[in-house]
N, C-alpha and C positions, 0 to 999 in steps of 0.2 A: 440704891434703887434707881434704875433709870428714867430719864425724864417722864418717859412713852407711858408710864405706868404710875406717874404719881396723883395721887388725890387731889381734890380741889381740897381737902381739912388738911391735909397736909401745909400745901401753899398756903392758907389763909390760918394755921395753927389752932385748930379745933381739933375736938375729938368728935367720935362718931358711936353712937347710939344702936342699941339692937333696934329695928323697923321692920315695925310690923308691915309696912307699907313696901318698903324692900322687899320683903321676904314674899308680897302679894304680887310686887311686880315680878319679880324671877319668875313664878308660875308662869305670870301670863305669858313671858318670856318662852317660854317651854310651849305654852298650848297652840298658841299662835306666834308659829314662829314668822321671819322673815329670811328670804337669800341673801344671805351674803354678812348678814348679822352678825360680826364674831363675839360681839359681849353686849354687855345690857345696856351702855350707853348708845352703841350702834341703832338697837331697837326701838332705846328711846326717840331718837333721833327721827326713825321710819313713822312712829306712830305718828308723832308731832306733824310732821309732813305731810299723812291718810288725811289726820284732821284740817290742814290749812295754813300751816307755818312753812314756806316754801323758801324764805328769803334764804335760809341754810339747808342744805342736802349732803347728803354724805357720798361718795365716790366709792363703789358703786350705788347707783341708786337700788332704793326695794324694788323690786318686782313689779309689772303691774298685778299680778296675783295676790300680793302683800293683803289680806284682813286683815287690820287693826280688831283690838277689842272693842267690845260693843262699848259705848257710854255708862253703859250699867257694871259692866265689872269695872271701868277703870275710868272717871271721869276728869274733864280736862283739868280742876282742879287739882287730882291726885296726881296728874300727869304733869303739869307744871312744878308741882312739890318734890316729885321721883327725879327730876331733872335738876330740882335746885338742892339735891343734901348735899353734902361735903361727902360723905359715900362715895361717889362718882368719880371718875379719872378727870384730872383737871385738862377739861376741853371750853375752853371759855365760848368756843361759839356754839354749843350747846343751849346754855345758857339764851342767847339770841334766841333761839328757836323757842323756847319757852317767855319770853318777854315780846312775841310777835303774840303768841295766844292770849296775853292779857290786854295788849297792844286794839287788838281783835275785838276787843270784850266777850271772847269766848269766855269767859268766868265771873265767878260773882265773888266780890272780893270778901266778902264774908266768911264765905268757907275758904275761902282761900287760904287766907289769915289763920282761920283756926289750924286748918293743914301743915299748914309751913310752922305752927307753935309746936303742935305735935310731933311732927316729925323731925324739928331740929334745923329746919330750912330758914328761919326768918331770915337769919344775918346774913342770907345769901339772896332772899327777896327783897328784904325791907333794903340794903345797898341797890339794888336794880332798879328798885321804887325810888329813890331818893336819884337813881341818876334820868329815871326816864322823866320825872317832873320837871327837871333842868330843859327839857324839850316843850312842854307841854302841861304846864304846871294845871290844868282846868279838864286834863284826862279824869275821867270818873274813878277808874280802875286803880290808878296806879296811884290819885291823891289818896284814895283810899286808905290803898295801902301803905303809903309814905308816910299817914300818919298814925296808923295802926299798927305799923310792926316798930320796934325798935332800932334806935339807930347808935349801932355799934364799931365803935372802930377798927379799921382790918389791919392785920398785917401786912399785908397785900393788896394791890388794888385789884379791882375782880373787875371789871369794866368800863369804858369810857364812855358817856353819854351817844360819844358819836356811833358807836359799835352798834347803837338803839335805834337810828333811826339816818334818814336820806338826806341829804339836802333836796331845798328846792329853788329849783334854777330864777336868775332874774330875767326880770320880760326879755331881756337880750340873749339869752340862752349863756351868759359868762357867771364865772360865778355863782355863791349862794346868798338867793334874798333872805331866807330862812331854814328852818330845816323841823323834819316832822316825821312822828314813828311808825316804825313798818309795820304796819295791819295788813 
């Protein structure tokens, strides 16, 4: 199998579940398409973007014509969770783009939680949570979630804390005094 096509359950040695949530986002994928879209992570990728996650973009950009789904078919929730299954082609800055929306507090970590249990996503949330508190241990969102999902050991390392978030420069412009996540 070549690289360009392998899973993130693959790399991280999971299996993968029929999703109901899959099977909701392909529709959407279908109804409201995007240009230049060629698979479902592409589009993942555009929605993420309509909504506010801008730190990652894809080459080429959507459209400015691109509708996203309305919030009612496919909330950010659902959308952070479609972005984290093991499903997915192993595109780690994906990933970014969906830890910018929780980043955001575009989500309530509640359902989140429950999303990413159902769907098979935690091990690939609760690891993002456990690296985005190494930034920001007093984020609402993400403590949340650091201590609500399990924390699983990977095969693989699925990303580095710094992949989460910026430095921030010292009064001198050299260097980082600290560093803090992309909202």
């Amino acid at each position: 199998m070549s690289d360009q096509y392998t899973t993130l359950a693959r790399r991280l040695g999971v299996t993968c579940h029929v999703s109901a949530l899959r099977f909701r986002v392909q529709q959407l994928f279908r109804d409201y398409p995007s240009a230049g879209a060629a698979c479902l992570e592409d589009w993942l990728l555009d929605v993420a973007n309509a909504r506010g996650a801008r730190f990652v973009t894809r080459y080429p950009p959507a459209s400015a014509a691109f509708v996203p789904p309305p919030l009612t078919a496919l909330s950010n929730e659902e959308l952070v969770v479609a972005i984290c299954q093991p499903h997915n082609l192993d595109r780690p800055q994906m990933l970014r783009a969906a830890a910018q929306l929780i980043s955001m507090q575009a989500v309530d970590a509640q359902k989140l939680a429950y999303w990413a249990g159902s769907e098979r996503a935690a091990l690939v949330l609760g690891e993002l949570a456990r690296q985005a508190v190494l930034v920001e241990a007093d984020h609402p969102v993400w403590h949340a979630l650091a201590t609500a999902l399990p924390a699983t050991p990977l095969r693989s390392p699925l990303l580095h804390w710094t992949r989460l978030s910026v430095p921030v420069p010292a009064a001198n412009g050299c260097n980082a005094a600290g560093w803090k996540l992309v909202a």
